[in-house]
C-alpha positions as CSV (number, residue, x, y, z in Angstrom):
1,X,13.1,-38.3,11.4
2,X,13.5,-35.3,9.0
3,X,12.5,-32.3,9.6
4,X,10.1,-31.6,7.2
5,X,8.0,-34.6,8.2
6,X,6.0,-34.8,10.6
7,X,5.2,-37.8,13.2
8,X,2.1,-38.9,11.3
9,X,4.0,-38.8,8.0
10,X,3.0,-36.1,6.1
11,X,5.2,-33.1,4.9
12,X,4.6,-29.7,6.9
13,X,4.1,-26.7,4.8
14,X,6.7,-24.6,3.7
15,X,7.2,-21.4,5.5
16,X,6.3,-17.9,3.4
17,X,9.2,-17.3,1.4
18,X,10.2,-13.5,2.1
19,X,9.6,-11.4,-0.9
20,X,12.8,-9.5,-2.5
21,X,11.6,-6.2,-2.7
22,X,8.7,-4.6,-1.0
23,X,7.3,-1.4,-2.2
24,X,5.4,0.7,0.3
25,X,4.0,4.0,0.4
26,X,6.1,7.0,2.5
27,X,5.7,6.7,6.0
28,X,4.8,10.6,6.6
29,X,1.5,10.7,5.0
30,X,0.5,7.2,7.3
31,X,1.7,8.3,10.2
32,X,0.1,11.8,10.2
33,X,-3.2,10.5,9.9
34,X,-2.4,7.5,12.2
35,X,-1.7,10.3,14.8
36,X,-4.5,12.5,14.3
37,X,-7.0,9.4,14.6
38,X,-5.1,8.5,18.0
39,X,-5.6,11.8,19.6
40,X,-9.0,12.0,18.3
41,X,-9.9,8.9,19.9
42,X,-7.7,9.8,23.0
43,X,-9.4,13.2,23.4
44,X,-13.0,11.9,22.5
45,X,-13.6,8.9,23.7
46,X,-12.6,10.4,27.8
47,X,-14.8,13.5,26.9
48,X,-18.0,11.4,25.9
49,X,-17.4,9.6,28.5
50,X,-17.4,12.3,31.0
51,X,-20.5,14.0,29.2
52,X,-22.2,10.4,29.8
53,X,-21.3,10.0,33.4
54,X,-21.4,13.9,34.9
55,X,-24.5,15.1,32.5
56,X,-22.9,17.7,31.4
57,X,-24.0,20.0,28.7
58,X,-25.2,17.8,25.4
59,X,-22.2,19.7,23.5
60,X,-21.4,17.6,20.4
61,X,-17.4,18.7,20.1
62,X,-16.4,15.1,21.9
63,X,-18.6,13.2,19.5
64,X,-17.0,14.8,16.4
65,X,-14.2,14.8,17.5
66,X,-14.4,10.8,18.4
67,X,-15.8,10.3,14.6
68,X,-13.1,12.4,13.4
69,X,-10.2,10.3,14.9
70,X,-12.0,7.0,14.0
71,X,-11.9,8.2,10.3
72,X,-8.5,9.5,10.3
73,X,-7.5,6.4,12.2
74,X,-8.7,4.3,9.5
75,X,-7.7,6.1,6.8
76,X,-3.9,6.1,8.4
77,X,-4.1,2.2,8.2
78,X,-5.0,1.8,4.8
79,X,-3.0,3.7,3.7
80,X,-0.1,2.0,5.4
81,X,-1.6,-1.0,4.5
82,X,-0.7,-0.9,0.4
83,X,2.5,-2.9,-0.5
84,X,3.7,-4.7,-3.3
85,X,6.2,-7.5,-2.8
86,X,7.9,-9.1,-5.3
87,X,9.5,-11.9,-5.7
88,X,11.6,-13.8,-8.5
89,X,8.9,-14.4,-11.3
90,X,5.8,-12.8,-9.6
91,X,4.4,-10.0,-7.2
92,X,1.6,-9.7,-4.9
93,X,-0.3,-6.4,-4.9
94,X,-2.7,-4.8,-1.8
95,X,-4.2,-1.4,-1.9
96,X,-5.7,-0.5,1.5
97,X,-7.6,-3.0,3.3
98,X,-7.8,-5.8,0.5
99,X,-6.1,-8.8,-0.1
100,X,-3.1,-9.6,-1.7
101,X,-3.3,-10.2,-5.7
102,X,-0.8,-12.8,-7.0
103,X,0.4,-11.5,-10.1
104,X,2.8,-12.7,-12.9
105,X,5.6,-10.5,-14.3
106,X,5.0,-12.0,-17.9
107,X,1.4,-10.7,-17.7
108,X,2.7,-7.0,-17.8
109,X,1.9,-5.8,-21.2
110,X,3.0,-1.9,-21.3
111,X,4.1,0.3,-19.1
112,X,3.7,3.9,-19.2
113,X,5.2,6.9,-16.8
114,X,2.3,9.5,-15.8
115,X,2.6,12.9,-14.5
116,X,0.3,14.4,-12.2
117,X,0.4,18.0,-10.9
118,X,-1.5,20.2,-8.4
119,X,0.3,23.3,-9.7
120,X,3.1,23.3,-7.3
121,X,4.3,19.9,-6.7
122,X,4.6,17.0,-9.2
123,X,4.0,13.3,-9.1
124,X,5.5,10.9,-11.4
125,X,4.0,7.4,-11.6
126,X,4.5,4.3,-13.1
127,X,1.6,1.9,-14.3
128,X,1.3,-1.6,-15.5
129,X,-1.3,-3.0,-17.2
130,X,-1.9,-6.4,-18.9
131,X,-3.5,-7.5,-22.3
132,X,-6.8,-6.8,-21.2
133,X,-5.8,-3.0,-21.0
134,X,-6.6,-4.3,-16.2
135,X,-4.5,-2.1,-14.3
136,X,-2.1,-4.6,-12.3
137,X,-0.4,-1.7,-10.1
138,X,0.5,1.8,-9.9
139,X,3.5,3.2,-8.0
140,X,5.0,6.6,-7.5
141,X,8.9,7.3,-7.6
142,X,8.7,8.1,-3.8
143,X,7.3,5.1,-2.8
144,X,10.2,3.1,-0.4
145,X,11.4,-0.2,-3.1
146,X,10.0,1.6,-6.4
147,X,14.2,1.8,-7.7
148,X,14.8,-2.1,-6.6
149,X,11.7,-2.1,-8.1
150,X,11.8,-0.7,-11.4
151,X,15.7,-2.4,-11.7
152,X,13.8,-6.1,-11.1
153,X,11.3,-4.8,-14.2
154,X,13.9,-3.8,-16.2
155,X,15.8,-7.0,-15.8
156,X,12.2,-9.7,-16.0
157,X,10.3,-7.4,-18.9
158,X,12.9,-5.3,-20.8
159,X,10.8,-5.0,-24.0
160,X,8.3,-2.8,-22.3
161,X,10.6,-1.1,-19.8
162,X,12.5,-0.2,-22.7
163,X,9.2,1.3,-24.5
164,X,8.2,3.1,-21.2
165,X,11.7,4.5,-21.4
166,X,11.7,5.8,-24.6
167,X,8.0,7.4,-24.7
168,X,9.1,9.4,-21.6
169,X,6.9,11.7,-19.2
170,X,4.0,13.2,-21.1
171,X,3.1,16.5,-21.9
């Protein structure tokens, strides 16, 4: 019997192909706020509990803190939660907690690098969007993948990488 079928006949489904690239967020901004929301919760969740049981003072620092770390916590996994992976003819996008977004490479209609600065430090981004002017991503140049990336965009739509290139950084 082959492998692919099954005893009753039928075909079984066909494992997730593994994506070529994946582009990811740094790990330092994640794993800050992952480690803040676990000593948060580490600290606050023994301290209210020790308010609750010894009636101790109704001090409200174990609470806050306890609030504090669930928020950091959460905030930690979303962000290390946003991916794209891309695969020959198509990519899936997530930002935070969502699902993944199939979307097709021959739906990108421009793309345009961006420049955002706090004064000190700036970010460069690049953004796709499709005929309907929809956002389909937004990545930054330190993102892990964006060079595999932005090679596999050059090589599916070179029309608008090559229009990207040429218009440059703004002002």
């Amino acid at each position: 019997m082959s492998d692919s079928i099954n005893q009753w006949g039928g075909s079984t489904t066909k494992a997730e192909v593994a994506p070529m690239i994946v582009v990811r967020r740094p790990l330092f901004p994640g794993v800050i706020f992952l480690a803040l929301g676990v000593f948060g919760l580490v600290i606050g969740i023994p301290g209210i509990l020790f308010q609750l049981t010894a009636g101790s003072d109704d001090s409200p620092a174990f609470g806050i803190l306890f609030g504090l770390g669930a928020v950091f916590l959460l905030f930690g996994l979303a962000l290390a939660a946003g991916r794209i992976n891309v695969y020959d003819r198509h990519y899936d996008v997530k930002s935070g907690f969502g699902k993944f977004r199939r979307r097709e490479v021959d739906d990108i209609h421009t793309l345009r690098l961006g420049k955002q600065s706090n004064g000190s430090v700036t970010f460069i981004s690049l953004t796709a969007w499709n005929e309907q002017r929809k956002k389909q991503f937004m990545v930054f140049t330190n993102y892990r993948g964006y060079r595999e990336f932005t090679a596999w965009l050059d090589k599916r739509r070179p029309e608008q990488w090559a229009e990207c290139e040429r218009l440059g950084l703004p002002d």
